[in-house]
C-alpha positions as CSV (number, residue, x, y, z in Angstrom):
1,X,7.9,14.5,11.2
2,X,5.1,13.5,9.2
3,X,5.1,16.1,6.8
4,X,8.1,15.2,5.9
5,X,6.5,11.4,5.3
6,X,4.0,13.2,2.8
7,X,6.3,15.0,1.2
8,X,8.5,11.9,0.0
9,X,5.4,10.4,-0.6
10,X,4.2,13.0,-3.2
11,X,7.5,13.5,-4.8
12,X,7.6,9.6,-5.2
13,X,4.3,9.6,-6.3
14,X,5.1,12.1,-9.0
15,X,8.1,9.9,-10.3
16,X,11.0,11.5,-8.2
17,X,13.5,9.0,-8.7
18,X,16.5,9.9,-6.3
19,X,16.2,12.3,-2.9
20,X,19.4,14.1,-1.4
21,X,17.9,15.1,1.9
22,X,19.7,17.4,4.2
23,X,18.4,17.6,8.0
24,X,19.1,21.0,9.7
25,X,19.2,19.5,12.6
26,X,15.5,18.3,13.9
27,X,14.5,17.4,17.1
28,X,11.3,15.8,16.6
29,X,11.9,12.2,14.9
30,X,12.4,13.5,11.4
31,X,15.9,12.4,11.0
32,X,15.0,8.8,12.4
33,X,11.9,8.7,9.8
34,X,14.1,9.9,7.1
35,X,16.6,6.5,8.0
36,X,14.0,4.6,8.4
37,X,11.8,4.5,5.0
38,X,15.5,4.8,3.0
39,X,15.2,1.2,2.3
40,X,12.1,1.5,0.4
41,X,12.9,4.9,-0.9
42,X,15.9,6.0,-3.1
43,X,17.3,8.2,0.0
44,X,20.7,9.9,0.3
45,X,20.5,11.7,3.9
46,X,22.4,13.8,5.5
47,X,22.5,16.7,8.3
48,X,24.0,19.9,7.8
49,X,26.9,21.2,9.8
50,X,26.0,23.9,12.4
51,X,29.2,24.1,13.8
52,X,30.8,24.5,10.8
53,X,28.2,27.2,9.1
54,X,26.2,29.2,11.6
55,X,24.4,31.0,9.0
56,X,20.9,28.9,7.8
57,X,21.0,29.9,4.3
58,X,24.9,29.4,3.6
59,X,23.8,25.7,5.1
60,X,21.1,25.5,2.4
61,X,23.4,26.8,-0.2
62,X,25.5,24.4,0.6
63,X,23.3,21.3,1.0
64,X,22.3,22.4,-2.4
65,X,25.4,22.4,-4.3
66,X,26.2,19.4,-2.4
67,X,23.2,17.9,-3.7
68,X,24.0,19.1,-7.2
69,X,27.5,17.8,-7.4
70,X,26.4,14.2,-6.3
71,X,23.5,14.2,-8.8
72,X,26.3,15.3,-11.7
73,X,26.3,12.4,-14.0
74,X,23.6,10.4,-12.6
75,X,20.1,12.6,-13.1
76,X,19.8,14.8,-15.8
77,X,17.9,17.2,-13.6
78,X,17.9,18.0,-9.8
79,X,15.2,20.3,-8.2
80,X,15.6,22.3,-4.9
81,X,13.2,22.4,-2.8
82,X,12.3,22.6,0.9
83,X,10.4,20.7,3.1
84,X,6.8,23.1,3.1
85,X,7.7,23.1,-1.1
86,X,5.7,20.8,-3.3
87,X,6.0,19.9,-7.2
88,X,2.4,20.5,-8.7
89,X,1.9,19.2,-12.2
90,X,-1.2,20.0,-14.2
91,X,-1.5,17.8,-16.5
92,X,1.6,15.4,-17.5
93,X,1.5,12.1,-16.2
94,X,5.4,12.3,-13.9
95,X,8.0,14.6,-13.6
96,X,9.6,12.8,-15.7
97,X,7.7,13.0,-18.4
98,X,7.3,16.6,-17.6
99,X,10.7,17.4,-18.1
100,X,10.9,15.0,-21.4
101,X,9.1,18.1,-23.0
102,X,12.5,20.3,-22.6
103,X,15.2,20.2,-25.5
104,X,18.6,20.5,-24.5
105,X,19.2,23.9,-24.8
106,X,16.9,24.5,-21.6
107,X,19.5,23.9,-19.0
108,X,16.9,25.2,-15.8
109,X,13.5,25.3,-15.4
110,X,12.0,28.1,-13.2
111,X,8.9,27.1,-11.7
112,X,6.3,30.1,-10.0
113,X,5.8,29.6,-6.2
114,X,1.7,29.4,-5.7
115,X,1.3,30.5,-1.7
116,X,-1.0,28.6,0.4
117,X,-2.8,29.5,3.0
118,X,-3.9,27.7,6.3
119,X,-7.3,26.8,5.3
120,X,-8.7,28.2,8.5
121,X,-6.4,24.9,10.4
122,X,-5.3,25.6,13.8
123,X,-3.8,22.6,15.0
124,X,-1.6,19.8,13.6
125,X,-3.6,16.5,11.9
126,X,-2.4,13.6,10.1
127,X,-4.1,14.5,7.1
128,X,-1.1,14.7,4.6
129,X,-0.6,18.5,3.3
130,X,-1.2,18.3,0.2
131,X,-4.8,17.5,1.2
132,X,-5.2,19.0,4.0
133,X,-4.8,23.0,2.7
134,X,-6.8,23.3,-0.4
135,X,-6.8,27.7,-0.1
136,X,-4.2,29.5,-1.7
137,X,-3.1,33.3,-2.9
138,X,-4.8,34.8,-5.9
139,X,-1.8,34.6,-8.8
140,X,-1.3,38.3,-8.4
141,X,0.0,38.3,-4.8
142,X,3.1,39.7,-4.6
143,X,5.1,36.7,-3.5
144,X,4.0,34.1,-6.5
145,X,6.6,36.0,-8.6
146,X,9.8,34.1,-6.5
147,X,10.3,30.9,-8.1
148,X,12.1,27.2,-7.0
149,X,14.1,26.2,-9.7
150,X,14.5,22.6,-11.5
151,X,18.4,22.9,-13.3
152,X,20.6,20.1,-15.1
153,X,23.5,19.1,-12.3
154,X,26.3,19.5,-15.5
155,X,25.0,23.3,-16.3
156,X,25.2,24.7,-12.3
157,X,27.6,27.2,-11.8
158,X,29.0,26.9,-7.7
159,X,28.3,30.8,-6.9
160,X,25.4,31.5,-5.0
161,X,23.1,34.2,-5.0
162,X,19.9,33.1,-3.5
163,X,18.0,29.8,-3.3
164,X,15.8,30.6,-6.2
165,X,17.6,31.6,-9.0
166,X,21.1,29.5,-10.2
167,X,23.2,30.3,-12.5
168,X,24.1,28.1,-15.4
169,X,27.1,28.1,-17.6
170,X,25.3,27.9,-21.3
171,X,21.8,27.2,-23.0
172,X,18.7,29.2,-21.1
173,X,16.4,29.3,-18.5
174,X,12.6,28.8,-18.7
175,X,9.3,28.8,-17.2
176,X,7.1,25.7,-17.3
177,X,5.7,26.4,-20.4
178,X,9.5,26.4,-22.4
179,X,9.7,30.4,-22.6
180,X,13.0,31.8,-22.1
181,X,12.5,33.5,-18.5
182,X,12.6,37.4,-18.2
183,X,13.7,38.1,-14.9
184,X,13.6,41.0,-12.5
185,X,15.8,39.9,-10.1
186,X,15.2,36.4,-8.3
187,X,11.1,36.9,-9.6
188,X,9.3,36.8,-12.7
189,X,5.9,36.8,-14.2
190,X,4.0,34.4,-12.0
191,X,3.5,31.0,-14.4
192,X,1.7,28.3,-12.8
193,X,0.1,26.6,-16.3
194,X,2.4,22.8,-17.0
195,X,3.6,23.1,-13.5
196,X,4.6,25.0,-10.4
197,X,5.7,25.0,-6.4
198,X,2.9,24.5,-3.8
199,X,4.6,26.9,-1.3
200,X,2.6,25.7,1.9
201,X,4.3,28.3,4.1
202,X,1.4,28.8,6.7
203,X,0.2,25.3,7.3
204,X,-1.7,25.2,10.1
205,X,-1.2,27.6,13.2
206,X,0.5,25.5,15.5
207,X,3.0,25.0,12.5
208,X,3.3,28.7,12.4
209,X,4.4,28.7,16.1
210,X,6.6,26.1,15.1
211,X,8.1,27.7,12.6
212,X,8.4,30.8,14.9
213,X,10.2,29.0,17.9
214,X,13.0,27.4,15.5
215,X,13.9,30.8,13.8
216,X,12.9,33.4,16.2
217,X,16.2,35.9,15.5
218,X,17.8,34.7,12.3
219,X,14.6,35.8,9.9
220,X,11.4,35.6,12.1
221,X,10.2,37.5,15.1
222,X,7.3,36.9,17.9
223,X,4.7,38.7,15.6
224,X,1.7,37.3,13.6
225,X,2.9,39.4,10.8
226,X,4.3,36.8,9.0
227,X,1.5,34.9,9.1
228,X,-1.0,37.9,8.2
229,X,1.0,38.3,5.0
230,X,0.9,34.8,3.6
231,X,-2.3,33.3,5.4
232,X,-3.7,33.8,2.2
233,X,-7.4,31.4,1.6
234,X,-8.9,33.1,-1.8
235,X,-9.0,30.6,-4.2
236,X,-10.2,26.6,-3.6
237,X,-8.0,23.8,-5.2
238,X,-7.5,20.8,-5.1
239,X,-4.7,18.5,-6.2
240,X,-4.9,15.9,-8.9
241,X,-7.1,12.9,-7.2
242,X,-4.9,10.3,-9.5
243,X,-1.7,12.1,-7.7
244,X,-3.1,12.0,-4.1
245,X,-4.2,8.6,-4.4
246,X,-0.7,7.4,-5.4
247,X,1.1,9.7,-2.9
248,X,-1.4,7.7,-0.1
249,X,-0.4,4.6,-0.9
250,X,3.3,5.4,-0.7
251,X,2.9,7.5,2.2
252,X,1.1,4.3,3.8
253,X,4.0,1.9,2.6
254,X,6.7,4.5,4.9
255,X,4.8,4.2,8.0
256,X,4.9,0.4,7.6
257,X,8.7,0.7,7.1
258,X,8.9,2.9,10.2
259,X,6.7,0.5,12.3
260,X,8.7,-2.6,11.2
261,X,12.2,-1.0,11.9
262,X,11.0,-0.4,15.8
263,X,9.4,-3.7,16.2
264,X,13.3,-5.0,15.1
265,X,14.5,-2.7,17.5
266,X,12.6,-3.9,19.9
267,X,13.6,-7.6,19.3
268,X,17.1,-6.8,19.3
269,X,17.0,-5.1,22.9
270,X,15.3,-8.4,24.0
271,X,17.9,-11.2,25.6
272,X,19.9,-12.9,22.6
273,X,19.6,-15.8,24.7
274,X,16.1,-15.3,25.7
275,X,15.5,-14.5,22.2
276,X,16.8,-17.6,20.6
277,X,14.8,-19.9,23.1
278,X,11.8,-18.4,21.7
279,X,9.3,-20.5,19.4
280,X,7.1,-18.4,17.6
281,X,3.5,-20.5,16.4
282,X,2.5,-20.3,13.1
283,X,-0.9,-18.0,12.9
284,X,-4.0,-19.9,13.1
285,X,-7.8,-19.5,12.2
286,X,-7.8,-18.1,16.3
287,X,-5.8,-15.1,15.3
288,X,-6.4,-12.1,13.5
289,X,-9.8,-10.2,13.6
290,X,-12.7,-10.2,11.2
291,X,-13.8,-6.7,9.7
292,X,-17.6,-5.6,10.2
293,X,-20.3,-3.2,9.1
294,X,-21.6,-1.9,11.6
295,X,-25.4,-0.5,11.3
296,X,-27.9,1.3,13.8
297,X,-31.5,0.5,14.2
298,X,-32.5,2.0,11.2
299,X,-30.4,0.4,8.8
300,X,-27.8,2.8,8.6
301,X,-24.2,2.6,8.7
302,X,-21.4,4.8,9.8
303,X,-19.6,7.6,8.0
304,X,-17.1,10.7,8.5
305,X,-18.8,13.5,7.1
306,X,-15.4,14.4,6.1
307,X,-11.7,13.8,5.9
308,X,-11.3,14.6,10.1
309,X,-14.6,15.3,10.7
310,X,-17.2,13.9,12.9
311,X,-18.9,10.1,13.2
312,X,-22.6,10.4,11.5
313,X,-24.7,8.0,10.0
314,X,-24.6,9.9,6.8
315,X,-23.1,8.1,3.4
316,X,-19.5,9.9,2.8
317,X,-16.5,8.8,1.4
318,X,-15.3,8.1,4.7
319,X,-16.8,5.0,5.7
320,X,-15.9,3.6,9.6
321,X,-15.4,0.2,10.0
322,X,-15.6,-2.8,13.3
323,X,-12.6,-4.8,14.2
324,X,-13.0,-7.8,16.2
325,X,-10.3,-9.9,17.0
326,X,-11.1,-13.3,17.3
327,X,-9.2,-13.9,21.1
328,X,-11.6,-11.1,21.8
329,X,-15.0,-10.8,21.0
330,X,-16.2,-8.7,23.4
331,X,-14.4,-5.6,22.0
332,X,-14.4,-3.4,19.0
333,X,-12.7,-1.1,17.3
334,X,-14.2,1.8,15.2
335,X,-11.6,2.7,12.2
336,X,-11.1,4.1,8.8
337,X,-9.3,1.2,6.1
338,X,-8.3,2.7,3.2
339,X,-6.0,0.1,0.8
340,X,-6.1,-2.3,3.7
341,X,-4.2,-0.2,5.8
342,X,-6.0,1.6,9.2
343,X,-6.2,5.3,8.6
344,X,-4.2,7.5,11.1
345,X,-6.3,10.5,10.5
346,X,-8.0,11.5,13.9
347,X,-12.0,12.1,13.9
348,X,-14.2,12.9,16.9
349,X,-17.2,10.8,18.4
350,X,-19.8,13.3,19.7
351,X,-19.5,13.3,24.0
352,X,-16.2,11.2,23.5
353,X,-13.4,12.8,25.3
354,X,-10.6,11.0,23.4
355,X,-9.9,12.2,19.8
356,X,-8.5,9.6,18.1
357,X,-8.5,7.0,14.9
358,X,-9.7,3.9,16.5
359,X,-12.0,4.3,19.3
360,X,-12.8,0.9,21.0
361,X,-16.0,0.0,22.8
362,X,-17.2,-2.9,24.9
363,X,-19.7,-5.0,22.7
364,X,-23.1,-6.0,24.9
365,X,-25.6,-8.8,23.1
366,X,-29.1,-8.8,22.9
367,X,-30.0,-12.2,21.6
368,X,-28.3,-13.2,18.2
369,X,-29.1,-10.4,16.4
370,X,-28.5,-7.3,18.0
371,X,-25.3,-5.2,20.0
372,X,-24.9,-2.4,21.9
373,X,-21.7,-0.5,22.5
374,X,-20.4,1.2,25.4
375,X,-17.5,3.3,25.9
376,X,-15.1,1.5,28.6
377,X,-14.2,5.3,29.4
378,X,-17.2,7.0,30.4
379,X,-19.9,3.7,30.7
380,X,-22.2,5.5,28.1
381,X,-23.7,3.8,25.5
382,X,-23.3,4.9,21.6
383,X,-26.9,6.0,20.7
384,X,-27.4,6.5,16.7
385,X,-29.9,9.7,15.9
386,X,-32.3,9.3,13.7
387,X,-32.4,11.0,10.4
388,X,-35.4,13.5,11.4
389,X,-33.4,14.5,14.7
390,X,-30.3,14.7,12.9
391,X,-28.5,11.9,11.8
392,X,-25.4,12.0,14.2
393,X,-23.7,9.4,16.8
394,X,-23.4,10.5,20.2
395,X,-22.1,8.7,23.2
396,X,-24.6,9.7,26.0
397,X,-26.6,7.5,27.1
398,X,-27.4,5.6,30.4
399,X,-30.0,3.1,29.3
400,X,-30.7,0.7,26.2
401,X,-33.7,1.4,23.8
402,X,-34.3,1.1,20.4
403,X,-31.8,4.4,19.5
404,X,-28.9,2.6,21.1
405,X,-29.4,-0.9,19.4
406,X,-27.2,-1.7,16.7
407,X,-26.3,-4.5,14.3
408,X,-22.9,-6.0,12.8
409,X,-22.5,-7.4,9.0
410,X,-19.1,-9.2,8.6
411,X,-17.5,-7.5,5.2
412,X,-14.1,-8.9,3.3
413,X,-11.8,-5.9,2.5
414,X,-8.8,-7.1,2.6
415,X,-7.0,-5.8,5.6
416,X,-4.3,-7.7,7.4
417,X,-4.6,-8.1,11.5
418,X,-2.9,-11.0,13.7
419,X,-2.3,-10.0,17.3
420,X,-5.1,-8.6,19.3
421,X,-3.7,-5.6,21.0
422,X,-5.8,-5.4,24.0
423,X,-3.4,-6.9,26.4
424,X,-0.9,-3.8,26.1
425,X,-1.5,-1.1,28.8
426,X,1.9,0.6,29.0
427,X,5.2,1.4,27.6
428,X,6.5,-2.0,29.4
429,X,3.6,-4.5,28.0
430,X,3.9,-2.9,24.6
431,X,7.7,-4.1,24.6
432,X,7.2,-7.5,25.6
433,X,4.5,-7.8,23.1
434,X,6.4,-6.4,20.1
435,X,9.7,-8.0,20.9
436,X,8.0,-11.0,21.4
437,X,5.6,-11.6,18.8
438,X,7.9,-12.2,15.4
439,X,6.2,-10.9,12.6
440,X,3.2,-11.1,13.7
441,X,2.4,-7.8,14.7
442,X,1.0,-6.2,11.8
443,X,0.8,-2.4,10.7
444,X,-2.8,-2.4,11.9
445,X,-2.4,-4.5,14.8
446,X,0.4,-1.7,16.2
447,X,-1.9,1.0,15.6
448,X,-4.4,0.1,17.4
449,X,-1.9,-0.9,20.3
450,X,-0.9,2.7,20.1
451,X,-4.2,4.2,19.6
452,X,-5.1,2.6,23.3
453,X,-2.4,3.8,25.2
454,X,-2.2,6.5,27.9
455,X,-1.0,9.6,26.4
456,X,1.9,9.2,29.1
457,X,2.6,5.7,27.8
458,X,2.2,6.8,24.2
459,X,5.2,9.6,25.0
460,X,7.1,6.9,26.5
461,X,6.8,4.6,23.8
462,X,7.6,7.3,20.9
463,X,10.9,8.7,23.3
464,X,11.8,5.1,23.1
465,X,11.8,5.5,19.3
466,X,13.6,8.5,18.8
467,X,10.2,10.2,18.0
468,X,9.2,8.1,14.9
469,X,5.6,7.8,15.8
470,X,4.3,11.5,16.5
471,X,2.4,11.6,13.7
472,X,0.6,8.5,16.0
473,X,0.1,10.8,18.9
């Protein structure tokens, strides 16, 4: 489900301006994420017919041409891709201006698939893919020579041969640098200078089994050959920081979407009577929560030493953040904010149990100056190394000293909060609040809510959903 997210993110990023998305029928909220972010995105979905076509790749051939005959007079260009395919552009600023480099004698563009491996990632994150794998094949393996192809909708010709290669009815086809294409079949010499396919086909491992358990008999079997082959980790890249940055943003802007369509759900199932009786209060200086810095001992702050790392008092990009809410000053949560929005991105908390993205602690005082924070799970106290034993943050500790002593600086970042969370404790609780509080239940203020639940409640919540909010659990 969220890869999916991401990957309409980074296509929007790069200046996709239309999707035709066709679900093969998924069973874990992908569909319901894909209906919910179509009002912010330009979304045509659709799922494929099963009962009608058996066969997965006459139902891709057909969700293709489908696709193709709908963009025919609309977009002068339509690419097909699937969901573990992304468009990777060196250097133009958008597709579209990529593409404004083609005369009109180039009626397809052939672009090489560059294989990714799994970057050594066992288990499904949050961390979007096209940051999270940053290994892939050298340009001679074997399977770089298959391409995706980008053709004009007017120059398709409805007879399939396979999902990479098309045929057109006049002008040429090219690779990404304008050269007529020499092909040997559905490959050709791999090209992945002006642009090319990220072909994340491993992901992590527990994709791999995923991928394995939905088409176990039609073209995979219970083997890790498949993954031997293309688990393929020789060369480091990274995608264009500009790109990624964008594709965040967006990617941030769908969960809001999917978050506000369920708190409307939610407020729909509620009484209409009971509803309209209702008064909702304006928000006040009493709500919301003030943002903090929050520093140990020694003067340092808190980090991620990297993207889903661990908690260190070690300067990093990742930079952890307090939430106080106002109603509730004895508790606070430790998150990521990046663009004002609370990252999702699970990191771990040395002796912590839990892995999450907000980790809340009780707040003790000493006097006006300093805190101490102790984990309402285990009763430990968060001690803060110090640099010469190491730098880290561990929660361990029985008793208060001078390692376990910490200080708060409130900071403006501009991140938007309302309702403090702390009252929900179940599926139940979490639908009276929502359905009850208006508006007022920002992005940040529901992810926290979720971030406390009970793994039980959490399930309950996101079966309630129709599996929208996995990529919360």
């Amino acid at each position: 489900m969220h890869d999916i997210a991401g990957w309409i993110a980074w296509h929007s990023a790069l200046g996709v301006e239309k999707f035709y998305i066709y679900d093969d029928y998924s069973t874990d909220g992908t569909y319901q994420v894909i209906k919910s972010i179509s009002d912010k995105v330009n979304i045509e979905y659709y799922r494929s017919n099963i009962e009608k076509e058996g066969n997965f790749y006459y139902r891709q051939r057909d969700s293709f041409f489908d696709a193709a005959e709908k963009a025919k007079n609309h977009y002068e260009w339509i690419a097909f891709l699937d969901g573990d395919e992304y468009l990777s552009l060196s250097s133009a600023p958008s597709i579209v201006e990529f593409l404004d480099g083609f005369d009109q004698n180039c009626s397809a563009i052939a672009l090489s698939w560059r294989i990714f491996g799994s970057s050594s990632r066992v288990l499904k994150d949050n961390v979007p893919i096209y940051r999270a794998f940053k290994h892939h094949s050298r340009e001679d393996f074997g399977d770089n020579a298959l391409v995706k192809s980008i053709v004009r909708p007017e120059k398709l010709v409805l007879s399939y041969e396979n999902p990479h290669k098309f045929i057109i009815n006049s002008g040429i086809y090219v690779d990404a640098l304008g050269q007529e294409v020499a092909w040997n079949g559905a490959t050709k010499k791999v090209t992945w200078e002006g642009a090319c396919v990220n072909h994340y086909i491993c992901r992590s491992m527990e994709h791999y089994i995923g991928r394995i358990k939905r088409r176990i008999g039609v073209d995979l079997s219970n083997t890790t050959n498949y993954w031997n082959h293309f688990d393929r980790n020789e060369i480091f890249f990274s995608e264009r920081e500009d790109i990624c940055n964008k594709a965040d943003k967006i990617l941030f802007s769908e969960k809001k979407s999917i978050i506000n369509s369920y708190i409307s759900k939610c407020k729909k199932e509620r009484n209409d009577v009971l509803f309209k009786q209702i008064k909702y209060s304006q928000p006040s200086d009493e709500d919301g929560a003030d943002i903090y810095k929050i520093f140990s001992n020694d003067g340092e702050g808190l980090y991620v030493n990297n993207i889903d790392g661990h908690l260190v008092k070690v300067p990093s990009d990742y930079p952890v953040f307090g939430i106080i809410y106002r109603k509730n000053r004895d508790v606070v949560y430790l998150v990521r904010i990046v663009d004002g929005y609370i990252s999702d991105i699970k990191y771990h908390i040395i002796s912590e149990n839990r892995k999450n993205f907000a980790y809340s602690y009780n707040i003790e005082h000493e006097g006006e100056e300093y805190i101490y924070l102790r984990s309402p799970e285990t009763q430990k106290l968060m001690c803060f190394i110090p640099k010469e034993s190491g730098n880290s943050v561990d929660v361990n500790r029985e008793t208060k000293s001078l390692w376990e002593r910490a200080k708060i600086a409130e900071i403006e970042i501009g991140a938007s909060f309302h309702s403090d969370p702390s009252v929900v404790k179940d599926f139940d609780s979490a639908w009276n609040w929502l359905s009850a509080s208006d508006s007022f239940v920002t992005y940040n203020d529901f992810v926290l809510m979720f971030s406390g639940l009970p793994s039980q409640e959490k399930e309950k919540l996101n079966l309630h959903a129709q599996g929208v909010f996995s990529w919360l659990l």
